[in-house]
NUROTOR-325613 format. One record per atom (N, C-alpha, C): atom name; residue number from 1; x, y, z. Coordinates in steps of 0.1 Angstrom, whole numbers. Each point is the difference from the previous one (the first is absolute). Example, Ala and Ser with C-alpha at 12.3 -4.5 7.8 and 13.67 -1.06 7.14 Angstrom:
{koldren N 1 {132 -57 78}} {koldren CA 1 {-9 12 0}} {koldren C 1 {9 12 0}} {koldren N 2 {-4 11 -7}} {koldren CA 2 {9 11 0}} {koldren C 2 {-8 11 8}} 
END
This chain:
{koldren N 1 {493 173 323}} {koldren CA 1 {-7 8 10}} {koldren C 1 {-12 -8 5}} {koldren N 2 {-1 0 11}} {koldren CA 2 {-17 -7 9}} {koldren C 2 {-8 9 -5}} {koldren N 3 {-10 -9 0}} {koldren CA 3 {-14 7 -10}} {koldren C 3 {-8 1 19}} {koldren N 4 {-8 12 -1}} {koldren CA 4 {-4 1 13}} {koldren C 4 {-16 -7 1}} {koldren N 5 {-1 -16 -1}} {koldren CA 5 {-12 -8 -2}} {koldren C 5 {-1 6 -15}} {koldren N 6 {-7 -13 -3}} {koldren CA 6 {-2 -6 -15}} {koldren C 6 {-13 10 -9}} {koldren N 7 {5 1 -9}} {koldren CA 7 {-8 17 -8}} {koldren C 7 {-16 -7 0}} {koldren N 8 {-4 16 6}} {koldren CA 8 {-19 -1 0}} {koldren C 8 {-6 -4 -14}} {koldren N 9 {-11 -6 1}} {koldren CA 9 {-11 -3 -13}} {koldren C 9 {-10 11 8}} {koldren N 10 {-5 10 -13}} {koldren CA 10 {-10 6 2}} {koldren C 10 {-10 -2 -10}} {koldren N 11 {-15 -2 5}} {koldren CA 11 {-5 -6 -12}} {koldren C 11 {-17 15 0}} {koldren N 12 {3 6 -9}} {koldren CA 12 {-10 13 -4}} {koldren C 12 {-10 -8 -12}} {koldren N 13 {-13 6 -1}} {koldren CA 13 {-8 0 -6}} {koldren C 13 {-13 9 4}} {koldren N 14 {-10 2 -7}} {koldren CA 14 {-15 6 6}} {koldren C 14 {-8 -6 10}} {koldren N 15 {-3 6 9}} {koldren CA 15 {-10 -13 7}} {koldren C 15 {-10 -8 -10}} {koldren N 16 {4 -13 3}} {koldren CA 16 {-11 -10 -7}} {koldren C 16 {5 -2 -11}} {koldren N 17 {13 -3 -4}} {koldren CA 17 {11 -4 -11}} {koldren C 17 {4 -11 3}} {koldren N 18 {-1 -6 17}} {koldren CA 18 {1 -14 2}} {koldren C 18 {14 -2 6}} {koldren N 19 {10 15 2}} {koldren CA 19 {11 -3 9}} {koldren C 19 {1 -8 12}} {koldren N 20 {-8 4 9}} {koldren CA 20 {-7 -3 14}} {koldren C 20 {-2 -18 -4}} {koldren N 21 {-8 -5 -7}} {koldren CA 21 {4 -19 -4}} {koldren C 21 {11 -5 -4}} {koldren N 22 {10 10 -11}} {koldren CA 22 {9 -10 0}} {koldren C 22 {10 7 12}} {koldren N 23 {0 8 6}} {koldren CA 23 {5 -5 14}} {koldren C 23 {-3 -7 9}} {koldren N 24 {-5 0 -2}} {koldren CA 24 {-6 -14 11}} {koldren C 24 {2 -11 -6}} {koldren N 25 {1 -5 -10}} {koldren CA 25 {5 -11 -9}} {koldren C 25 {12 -2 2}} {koldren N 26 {11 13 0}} {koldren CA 26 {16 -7 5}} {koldren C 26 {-3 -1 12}} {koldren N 27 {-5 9 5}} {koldren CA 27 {10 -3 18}} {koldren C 27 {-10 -14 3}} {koldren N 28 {-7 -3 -6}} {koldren CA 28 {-8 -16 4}} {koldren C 28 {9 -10 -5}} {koldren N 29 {10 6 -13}} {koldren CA 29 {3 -13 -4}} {koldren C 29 {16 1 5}} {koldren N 30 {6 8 7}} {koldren CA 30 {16 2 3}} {koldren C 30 {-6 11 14}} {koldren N 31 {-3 -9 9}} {koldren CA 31 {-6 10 15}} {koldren C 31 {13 4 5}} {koldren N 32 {11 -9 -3}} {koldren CA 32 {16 0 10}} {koldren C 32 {8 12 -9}} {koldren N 33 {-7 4 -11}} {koldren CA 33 {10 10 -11}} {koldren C 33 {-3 11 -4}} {koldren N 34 {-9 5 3}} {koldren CA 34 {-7 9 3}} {koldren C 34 {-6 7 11}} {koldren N 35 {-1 17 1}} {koldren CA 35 {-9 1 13}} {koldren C 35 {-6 15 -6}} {koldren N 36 {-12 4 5}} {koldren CA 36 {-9 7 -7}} {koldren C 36 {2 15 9}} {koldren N 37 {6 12 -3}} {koldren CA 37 {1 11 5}} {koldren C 37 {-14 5 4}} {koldren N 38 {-8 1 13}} {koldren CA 38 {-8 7 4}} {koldren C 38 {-5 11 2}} {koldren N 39 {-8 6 -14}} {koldren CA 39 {1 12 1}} {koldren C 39 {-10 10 13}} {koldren N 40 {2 10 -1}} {koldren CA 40 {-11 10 7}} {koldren C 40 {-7 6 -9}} {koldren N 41 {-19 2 10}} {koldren CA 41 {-6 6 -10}} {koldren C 41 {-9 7 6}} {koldren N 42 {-3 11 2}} {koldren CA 42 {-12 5 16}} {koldren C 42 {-15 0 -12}} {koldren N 43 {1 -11 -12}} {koldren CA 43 {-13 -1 -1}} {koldren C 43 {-6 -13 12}} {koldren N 44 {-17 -2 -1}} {koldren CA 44 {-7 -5 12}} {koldren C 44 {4 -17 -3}} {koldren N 45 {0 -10 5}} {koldren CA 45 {1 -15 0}} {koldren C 45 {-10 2 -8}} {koldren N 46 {1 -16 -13}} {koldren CA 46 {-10 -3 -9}} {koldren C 46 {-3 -17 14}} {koldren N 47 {-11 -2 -5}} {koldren CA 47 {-6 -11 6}} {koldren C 47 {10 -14 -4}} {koldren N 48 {4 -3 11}} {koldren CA 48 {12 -15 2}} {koldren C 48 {15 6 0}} {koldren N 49 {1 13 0}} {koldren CA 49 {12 7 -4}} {koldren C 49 {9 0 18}} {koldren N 50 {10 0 4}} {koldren CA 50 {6 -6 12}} {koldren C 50 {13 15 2}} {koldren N 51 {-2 4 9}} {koldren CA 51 {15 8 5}} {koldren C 51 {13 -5 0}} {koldren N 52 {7 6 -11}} {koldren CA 52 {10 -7 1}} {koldren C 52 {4 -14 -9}} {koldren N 53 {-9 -4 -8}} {koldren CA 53 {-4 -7 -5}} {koldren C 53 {-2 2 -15}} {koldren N 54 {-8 7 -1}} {koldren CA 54 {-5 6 -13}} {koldren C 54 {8 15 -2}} {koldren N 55 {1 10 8}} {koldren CA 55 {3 9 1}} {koldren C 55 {-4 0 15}} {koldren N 56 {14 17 4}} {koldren CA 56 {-1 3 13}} {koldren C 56 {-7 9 1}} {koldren N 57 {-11 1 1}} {koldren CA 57 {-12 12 4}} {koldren C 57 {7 12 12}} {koldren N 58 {2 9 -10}} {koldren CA 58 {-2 13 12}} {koldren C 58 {-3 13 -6}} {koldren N 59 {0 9 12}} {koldren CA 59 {-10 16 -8}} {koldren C 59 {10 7 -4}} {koldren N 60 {-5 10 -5}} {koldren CA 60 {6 13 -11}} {koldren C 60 {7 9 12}} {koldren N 61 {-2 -1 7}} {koldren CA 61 {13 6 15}} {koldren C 61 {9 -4 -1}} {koldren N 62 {1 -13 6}} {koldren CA 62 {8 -13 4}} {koldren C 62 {13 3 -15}} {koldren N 63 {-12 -4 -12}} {koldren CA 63 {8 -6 -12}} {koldren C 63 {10 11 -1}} {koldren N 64 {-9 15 -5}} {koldren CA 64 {12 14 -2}} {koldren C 64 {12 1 11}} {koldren N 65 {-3 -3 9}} {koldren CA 65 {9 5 9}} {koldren C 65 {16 -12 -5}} {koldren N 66 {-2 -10 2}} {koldren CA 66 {8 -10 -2}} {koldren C 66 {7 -1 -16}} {koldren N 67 {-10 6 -7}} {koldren CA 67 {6 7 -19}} {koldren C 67 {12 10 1}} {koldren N 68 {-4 5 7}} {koldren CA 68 {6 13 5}} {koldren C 68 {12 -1 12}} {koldren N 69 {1 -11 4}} {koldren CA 69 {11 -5 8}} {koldren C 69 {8 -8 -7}} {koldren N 70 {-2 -3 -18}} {koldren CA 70 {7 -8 -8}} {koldren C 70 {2 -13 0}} {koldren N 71 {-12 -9 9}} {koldren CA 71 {-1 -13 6}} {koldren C 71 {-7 -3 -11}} {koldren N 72 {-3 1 -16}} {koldren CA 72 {-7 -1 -10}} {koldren C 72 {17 -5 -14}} {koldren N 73 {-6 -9 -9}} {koldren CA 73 {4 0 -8}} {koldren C 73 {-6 8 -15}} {koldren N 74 {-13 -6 -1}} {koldren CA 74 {-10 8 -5}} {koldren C 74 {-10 2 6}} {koldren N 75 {-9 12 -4}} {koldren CA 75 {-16 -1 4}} {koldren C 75 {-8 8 -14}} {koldren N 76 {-9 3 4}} {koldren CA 76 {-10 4 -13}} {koldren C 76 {-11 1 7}} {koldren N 77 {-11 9 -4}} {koldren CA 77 {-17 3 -1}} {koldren C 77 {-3 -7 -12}} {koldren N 78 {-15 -12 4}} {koldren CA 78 {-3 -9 -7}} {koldren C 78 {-18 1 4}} {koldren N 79 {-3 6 -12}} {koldren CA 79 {-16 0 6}} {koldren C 79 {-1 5 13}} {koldren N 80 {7 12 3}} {koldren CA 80 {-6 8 15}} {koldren C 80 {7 -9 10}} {koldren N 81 {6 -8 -3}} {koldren CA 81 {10 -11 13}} {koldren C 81 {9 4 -1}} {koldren N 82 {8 -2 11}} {koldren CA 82 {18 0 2}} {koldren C 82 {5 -13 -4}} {koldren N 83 {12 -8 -9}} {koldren CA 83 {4 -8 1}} {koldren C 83 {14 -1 2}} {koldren N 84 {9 -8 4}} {koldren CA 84 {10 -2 5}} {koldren C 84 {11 -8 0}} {koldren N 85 {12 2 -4}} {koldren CA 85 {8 -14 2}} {koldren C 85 {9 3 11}} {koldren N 86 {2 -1 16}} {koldren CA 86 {9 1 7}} {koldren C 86 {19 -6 3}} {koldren N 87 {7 4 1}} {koldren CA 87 {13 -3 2}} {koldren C 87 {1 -11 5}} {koldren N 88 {-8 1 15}} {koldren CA 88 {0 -12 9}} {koldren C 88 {-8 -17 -7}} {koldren N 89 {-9 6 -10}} {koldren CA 89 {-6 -9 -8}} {koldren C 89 {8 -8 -8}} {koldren N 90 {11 6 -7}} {koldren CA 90 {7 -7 -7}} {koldren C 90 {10 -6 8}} {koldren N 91 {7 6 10}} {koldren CA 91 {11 -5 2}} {koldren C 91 {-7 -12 13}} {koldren N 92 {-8 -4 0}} {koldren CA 92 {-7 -11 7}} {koldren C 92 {2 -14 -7}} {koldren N 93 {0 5 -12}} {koldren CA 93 {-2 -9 -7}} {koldren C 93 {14 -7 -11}} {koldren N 94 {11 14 0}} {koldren CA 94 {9 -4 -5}} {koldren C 94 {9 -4 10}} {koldren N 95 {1 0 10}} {koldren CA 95 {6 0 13}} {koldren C 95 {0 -20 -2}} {koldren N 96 {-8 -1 -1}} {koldren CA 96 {-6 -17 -7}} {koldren C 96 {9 -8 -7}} {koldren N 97 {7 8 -11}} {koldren CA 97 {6 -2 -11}} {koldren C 97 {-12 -3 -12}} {koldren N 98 {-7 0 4}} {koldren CA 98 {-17 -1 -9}} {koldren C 98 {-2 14 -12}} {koldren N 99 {-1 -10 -9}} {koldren CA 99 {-6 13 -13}} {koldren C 99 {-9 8 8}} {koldren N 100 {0 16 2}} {koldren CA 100 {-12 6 4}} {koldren C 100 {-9 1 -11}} {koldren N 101 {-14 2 -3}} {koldren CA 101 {-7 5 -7}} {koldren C 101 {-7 9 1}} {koldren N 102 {-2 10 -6}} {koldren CA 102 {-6 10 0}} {koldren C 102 {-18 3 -7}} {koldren N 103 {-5 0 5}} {koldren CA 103 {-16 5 -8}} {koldren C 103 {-2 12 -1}} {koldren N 104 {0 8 -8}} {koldren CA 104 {2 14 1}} {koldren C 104 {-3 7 -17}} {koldren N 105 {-6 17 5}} {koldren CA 105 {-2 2 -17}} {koldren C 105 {6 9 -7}} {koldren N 106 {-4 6 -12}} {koldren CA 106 {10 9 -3}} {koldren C 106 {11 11 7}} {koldren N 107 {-8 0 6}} {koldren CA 107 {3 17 5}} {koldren C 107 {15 -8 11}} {koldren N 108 {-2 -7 5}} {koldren CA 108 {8 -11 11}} {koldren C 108 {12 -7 -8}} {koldren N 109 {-8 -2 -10}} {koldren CA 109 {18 -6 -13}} {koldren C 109 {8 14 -2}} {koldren N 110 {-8 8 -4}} {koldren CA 110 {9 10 1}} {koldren C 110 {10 5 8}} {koldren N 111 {-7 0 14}} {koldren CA 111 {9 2 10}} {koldren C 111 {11 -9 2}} {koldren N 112 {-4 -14 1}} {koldren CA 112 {11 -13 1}} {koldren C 112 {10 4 -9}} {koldren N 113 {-5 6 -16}} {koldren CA 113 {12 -4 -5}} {koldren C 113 {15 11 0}} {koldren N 114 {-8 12 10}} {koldren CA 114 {11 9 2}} {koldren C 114 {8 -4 14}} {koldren N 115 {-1 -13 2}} {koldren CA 115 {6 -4 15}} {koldren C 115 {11 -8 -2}} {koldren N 116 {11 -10 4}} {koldren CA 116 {11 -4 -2}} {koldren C 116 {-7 -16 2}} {koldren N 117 {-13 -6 1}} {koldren CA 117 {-6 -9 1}} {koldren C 117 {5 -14 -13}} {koldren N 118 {-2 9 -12}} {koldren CA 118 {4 -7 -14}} {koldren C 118 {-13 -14 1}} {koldren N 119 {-11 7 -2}} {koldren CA 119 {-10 -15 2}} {koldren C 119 {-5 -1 -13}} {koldren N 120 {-4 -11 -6}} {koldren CA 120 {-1 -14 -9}} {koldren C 120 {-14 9 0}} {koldren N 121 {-5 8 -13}} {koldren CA 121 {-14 5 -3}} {koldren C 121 {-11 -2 -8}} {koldren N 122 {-8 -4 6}} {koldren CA 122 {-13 -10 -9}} {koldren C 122 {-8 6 -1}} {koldren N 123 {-10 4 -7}} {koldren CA 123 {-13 5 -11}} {koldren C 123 {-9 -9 0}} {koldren N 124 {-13 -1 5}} {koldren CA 124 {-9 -12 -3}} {koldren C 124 {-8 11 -9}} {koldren N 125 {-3 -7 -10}} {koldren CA 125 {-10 9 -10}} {koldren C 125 {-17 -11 3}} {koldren N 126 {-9 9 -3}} {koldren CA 126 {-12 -8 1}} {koldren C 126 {-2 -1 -18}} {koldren N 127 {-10 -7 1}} {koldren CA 127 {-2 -7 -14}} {koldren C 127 {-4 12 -7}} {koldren N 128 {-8 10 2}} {koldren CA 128 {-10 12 -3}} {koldren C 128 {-8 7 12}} {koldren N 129 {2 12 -3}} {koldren CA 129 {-12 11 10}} {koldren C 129 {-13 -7 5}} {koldren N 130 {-5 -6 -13}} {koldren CA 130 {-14 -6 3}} {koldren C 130 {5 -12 10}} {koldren N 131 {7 -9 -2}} {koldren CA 131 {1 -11 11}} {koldren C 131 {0 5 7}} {koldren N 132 {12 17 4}} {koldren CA 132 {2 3 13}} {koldren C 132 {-12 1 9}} {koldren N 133 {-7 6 -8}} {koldren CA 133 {-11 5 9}} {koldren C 133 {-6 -9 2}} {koldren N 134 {-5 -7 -9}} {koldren CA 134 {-8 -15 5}} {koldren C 134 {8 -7 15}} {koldren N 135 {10 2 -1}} {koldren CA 135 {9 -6 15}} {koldren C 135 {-4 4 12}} {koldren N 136 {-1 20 -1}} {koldren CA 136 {0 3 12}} {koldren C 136 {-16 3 3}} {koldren N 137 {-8 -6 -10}} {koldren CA 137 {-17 0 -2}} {koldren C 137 {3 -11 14}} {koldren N 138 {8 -11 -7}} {koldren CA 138 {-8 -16 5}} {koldren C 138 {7 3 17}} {koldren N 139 {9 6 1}} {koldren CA 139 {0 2 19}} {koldren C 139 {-9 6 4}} {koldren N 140 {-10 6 -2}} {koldren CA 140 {-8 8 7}} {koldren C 140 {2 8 12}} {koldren N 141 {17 8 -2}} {koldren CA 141 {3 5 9}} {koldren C 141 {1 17 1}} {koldren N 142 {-5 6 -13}} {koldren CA 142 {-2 9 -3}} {koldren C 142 {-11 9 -3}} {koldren N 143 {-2 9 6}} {koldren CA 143 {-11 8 -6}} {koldren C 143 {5 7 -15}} {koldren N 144 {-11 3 -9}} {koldren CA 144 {1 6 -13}} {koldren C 144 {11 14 -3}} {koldren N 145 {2 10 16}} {koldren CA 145 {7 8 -5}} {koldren C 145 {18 -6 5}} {koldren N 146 {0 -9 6}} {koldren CA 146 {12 -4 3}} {koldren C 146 {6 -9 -14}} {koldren N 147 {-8 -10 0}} {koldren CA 147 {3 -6 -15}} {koldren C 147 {4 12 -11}} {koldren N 148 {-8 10 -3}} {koldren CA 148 {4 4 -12}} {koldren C 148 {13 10 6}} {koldren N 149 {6 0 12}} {koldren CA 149 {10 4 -1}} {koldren C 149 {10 -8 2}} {koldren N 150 {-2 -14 -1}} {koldren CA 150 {10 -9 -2}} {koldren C 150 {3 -1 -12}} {koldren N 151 {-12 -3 -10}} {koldren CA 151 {3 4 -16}} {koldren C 151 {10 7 -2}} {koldren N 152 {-5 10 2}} {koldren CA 152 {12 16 -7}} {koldren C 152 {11 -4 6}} {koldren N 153 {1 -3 12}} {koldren CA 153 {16 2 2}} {koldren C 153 {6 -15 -5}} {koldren N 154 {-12 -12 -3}} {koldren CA 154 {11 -14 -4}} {koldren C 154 {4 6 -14}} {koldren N 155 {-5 6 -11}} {koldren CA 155 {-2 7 -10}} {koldren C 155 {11 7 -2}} {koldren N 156 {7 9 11}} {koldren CA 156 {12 8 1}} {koldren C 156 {15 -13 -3}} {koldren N 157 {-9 -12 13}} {koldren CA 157 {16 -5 4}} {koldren C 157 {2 -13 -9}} {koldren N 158 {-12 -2 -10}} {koldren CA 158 {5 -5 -11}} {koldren C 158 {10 9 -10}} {koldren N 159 {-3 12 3}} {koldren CA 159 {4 4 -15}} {koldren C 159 {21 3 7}} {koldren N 160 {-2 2 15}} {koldren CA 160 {11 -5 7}} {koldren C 160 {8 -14 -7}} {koldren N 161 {-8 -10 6}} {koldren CA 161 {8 -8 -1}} {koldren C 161 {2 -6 -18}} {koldren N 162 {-13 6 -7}} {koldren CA 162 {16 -5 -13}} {koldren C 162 {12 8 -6}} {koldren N 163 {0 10 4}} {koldren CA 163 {9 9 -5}} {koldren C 163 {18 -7 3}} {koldren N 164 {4 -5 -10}} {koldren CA 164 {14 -8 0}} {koldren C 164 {4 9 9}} {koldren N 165 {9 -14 7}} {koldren CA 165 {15 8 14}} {koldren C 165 {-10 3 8}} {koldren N 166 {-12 -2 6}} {koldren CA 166 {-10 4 14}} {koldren C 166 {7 -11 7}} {koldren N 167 {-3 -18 -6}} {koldren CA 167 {-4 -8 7}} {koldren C 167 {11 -10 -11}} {koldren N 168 {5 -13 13}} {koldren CA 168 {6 -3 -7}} {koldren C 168 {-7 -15 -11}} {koldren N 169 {-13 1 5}} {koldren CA 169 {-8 -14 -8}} {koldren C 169 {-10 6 2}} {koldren N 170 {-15 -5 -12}} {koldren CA 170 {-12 7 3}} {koldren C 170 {-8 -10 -3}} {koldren N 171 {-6 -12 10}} {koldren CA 171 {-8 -11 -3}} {koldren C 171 {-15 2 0}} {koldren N 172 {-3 -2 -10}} {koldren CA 172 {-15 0 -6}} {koldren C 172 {-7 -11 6}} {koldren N 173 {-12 3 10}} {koldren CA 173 {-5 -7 8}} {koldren C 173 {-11 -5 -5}} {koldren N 174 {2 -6 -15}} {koldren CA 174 {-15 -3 -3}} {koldren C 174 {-3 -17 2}} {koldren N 175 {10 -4 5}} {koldren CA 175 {0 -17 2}} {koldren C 175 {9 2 19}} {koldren N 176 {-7 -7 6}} {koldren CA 176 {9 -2 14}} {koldren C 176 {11 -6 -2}} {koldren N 177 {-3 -11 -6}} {koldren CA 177 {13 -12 -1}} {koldren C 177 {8 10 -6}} {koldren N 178 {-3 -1 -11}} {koldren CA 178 {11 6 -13}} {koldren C 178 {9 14 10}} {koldren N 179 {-10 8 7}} {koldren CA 179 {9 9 5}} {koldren C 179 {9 -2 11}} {koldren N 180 {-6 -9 9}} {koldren CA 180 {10 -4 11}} {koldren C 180 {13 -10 -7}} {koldren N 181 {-9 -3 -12}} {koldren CA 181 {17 -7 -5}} {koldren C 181 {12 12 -2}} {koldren N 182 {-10 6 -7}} {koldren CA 182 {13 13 -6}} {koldren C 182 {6 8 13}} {koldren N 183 {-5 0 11}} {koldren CA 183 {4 7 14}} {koldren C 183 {10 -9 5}} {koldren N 184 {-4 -13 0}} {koldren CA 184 {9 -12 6}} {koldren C 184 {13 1 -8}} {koldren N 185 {1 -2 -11}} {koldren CA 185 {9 0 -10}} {koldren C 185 {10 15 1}} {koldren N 186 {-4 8 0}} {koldren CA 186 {4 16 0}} {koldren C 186 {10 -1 16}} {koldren N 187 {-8 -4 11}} {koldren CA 187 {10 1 13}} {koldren C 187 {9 -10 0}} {koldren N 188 {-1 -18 -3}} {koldren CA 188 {5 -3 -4}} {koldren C 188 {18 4 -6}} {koldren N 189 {-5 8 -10}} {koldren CA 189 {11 -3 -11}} {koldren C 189 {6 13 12}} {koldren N 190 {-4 17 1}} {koldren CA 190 {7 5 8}} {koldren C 190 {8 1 14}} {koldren N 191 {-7 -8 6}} {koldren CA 191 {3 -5 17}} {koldren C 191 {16 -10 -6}} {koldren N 192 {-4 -9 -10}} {koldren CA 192 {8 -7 0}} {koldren C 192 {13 5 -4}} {koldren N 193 {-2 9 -12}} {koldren CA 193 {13 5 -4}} {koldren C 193 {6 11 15}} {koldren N 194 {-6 4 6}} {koldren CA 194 {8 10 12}} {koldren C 194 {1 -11 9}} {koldren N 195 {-1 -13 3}} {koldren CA 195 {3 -11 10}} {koldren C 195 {20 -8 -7}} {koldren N 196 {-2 3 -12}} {koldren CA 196 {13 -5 -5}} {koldren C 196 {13 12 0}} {koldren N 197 {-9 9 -2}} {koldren CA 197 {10 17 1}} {koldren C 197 {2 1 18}} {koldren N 198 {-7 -1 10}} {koldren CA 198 {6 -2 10}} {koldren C 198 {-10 -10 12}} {koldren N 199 {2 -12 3}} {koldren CA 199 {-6 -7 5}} {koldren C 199 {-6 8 22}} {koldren N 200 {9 9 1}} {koldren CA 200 {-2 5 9}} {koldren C 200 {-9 10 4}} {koldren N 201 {-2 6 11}} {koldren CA 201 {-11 13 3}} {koldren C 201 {3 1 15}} {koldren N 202 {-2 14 3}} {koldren CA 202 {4 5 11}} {koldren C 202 {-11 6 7}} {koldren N 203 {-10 -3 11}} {koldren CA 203 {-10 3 6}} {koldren C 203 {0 10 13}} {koldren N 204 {-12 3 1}} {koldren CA 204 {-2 18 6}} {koldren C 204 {11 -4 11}} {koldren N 205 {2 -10 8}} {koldren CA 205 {9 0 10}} {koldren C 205 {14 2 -3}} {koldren N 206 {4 -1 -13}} {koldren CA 206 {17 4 -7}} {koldren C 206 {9 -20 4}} {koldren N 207 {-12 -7 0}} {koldren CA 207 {3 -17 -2}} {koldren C 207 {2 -3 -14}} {koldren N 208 {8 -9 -1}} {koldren CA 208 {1 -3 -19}} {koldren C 208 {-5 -11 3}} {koldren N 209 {-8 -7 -10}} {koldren CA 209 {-11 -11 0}} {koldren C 209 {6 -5 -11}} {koldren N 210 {-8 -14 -7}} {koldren CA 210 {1 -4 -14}} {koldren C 210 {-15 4 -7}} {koldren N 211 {-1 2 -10}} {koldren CA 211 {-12 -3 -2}} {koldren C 211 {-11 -12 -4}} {koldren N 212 {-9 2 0}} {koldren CA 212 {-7 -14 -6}} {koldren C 212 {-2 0 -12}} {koldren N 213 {-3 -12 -5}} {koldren CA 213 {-7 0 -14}} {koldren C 213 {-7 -5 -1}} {koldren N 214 {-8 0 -11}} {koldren CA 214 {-15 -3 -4}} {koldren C 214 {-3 -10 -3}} {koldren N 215 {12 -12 -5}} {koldren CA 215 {-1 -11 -3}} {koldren C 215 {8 -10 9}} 
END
């Protein structure tokens, strides 16, 4: 059977667990093998943050209406924000033949994993609470009642992501290197075993492609 583009990486963690770097670490180091699903979020642009780019900025109208038209794979309320992963977002990027990736959080794994998507699921754990917070201290992007509701809920989606059968790896982010090895290594080994089970993929236009590989 044609695999319909090459199975998503989703990579979950708390804000300030350090997912956000080692993504940016693969798609820097394999730009042609990868491609980054752009989510929606009708919270405000952070300073250097780009449309489209970082996320697609839009309002709580816009976003419900289009949830509600099933143009959504997942969404979730995150700290009083809408966030989002759209249809057209992924199939942008599988359309490619390109690993999509997903940045997305509990509540969003959840959803994905009741979808026919079958995506490759990663856990970034942060070292400890205390570092956590020391993280989202050092952005200075938070006021004190926003922070402490980032706590509580990283606090929930830890206790998410260790519970065996959530996630299918759960890399401890207390060294960069060391974890981007274990990320590298982890897609690696999986990409590769589904590239020998069927080297093909079938994209949103109903074209059969080959796929690429990583090496």
């Amino acid at each position: 059977m044609v695999q319909k583009g090459p199975r998503p990486l989703v990579l979950c963690g708390p804000s300030g667990s350090g997912k956000s770097t080692l993504l940016k670490r693969l798609l820097k180091e394999f730009p042609d093998k990868f491609g980054f699903s752009v989510s929606h979020t009708t919270r405000a642009p952070r300073p250097g943050e780009k449309n489209g780019v970082h996320y697609h900025f839009t309002n709580v109208e816009d976003m419900t209406a289009s949830i509600a038209r099933g143009e959504f794979i997942e969404s979730a309320v995150f700290n009083g924000n809408m966030y989002g992963t759209s249809k057209q977002s992924v199939d942008d990027v599988r359309c490619t033949g390109c690993i999509c990736v997903l940045d997305i959080d509990v509540e969003g794994v959840k959803q994905v994993k009741g979808t026919d998507f079958n995506p490759l699921l990663v856990f970034v754990m942060p070292p400890s609470l205390e570092e956590l917070e020391r993280r989202l201290r050092a952005r200075n992007t938070e006021h004190e009642e926003s922070l402490s509701g980032r706590l509580e809920i990283a606090r929930k989606e830890i206790i998410y992501g260790q519970e065996p059968g959530n996630f299918h790896i759960i890399i401890l982010n207390d060294n960069l290197d060391k974890a981007y090895a274990e990320l590298r290594e982890f897609v690696f080994k999986n990409v590769e075993e589904k590239e020998r089970a069927s080297p093909f993929f079938e994209d949103a236009e109903g074209k059969v492609r080959r796929k690429i590989r990583l090496n």
